[in-house]
N, C-alpha and C positions, 0 to 999 in steps of 0.2 A: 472538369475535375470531378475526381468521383471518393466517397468514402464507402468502404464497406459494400462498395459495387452498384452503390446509391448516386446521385447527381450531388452534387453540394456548391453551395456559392460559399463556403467555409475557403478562404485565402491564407498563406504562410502571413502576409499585412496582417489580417484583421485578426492571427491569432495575437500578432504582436502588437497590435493596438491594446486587445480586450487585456492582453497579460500585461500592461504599463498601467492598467488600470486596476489593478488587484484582481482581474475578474476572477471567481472558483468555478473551478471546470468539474468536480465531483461532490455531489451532495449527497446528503443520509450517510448510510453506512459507507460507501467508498471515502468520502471524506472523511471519516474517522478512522478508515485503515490506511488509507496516506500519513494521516497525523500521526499514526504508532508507527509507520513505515517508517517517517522521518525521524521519530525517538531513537528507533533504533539504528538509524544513519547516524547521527550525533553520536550513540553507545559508542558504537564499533570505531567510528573517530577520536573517542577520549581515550580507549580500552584496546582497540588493536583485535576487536572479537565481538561475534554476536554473540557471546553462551551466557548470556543474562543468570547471574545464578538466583535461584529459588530463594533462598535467601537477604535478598538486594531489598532491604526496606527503605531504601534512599527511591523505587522506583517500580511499587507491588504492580501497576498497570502496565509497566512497559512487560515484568513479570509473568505476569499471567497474560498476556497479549502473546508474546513470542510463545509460550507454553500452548495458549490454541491455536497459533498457525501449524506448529507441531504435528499436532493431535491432526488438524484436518490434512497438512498434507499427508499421514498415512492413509486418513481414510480416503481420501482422494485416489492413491497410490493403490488402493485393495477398492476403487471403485464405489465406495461408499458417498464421498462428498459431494453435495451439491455446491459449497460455500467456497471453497480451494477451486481454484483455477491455473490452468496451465502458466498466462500470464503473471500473476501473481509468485507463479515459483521463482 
């Protein structure tokens, strides 16, 4: 089996062992843009919409979280970002 074109003894089991255990598969920053990833899964679940408005003091982080994805997919978009990733669109 291979990831990434790599060799790996990583199994579809031992992902679903490690995940019956809580295990976290992303840490530092990808873990914290999961967790705003999943805020805004819940938004758009209560709301029927991601368009977080600026105004939303019930939620200034999810706020200004969607406001910088924004921001970097244009720079992305105009070749600027290092931080925006294709995945992540």
């Amino acid at each position: 089996r291979k990831l990434n074109g790599k060799p790996t003894r990583m199994t579809e089991e031992r992902v679903c062992l490690l995940n019956k255990l809580g295990f976290v598969w992303f840490v530092g920053n990808d873990a914290k843009w999961f967790t705003m990833f999943k805020e805004l899964k819940n938004y758009k679940e209560k709301h029927g919409h991601c368009s977080v408005p600026a105004g939303c003091s019930s939620n200034k982080r999810l706020v200004n979280w969607v406001s910088r994805q924004r921001r970097q997919y244009w720079e992305m978009k105009e070749g600027k970002s290092l931080i925006m990733t294709a995945e992540r669109v």
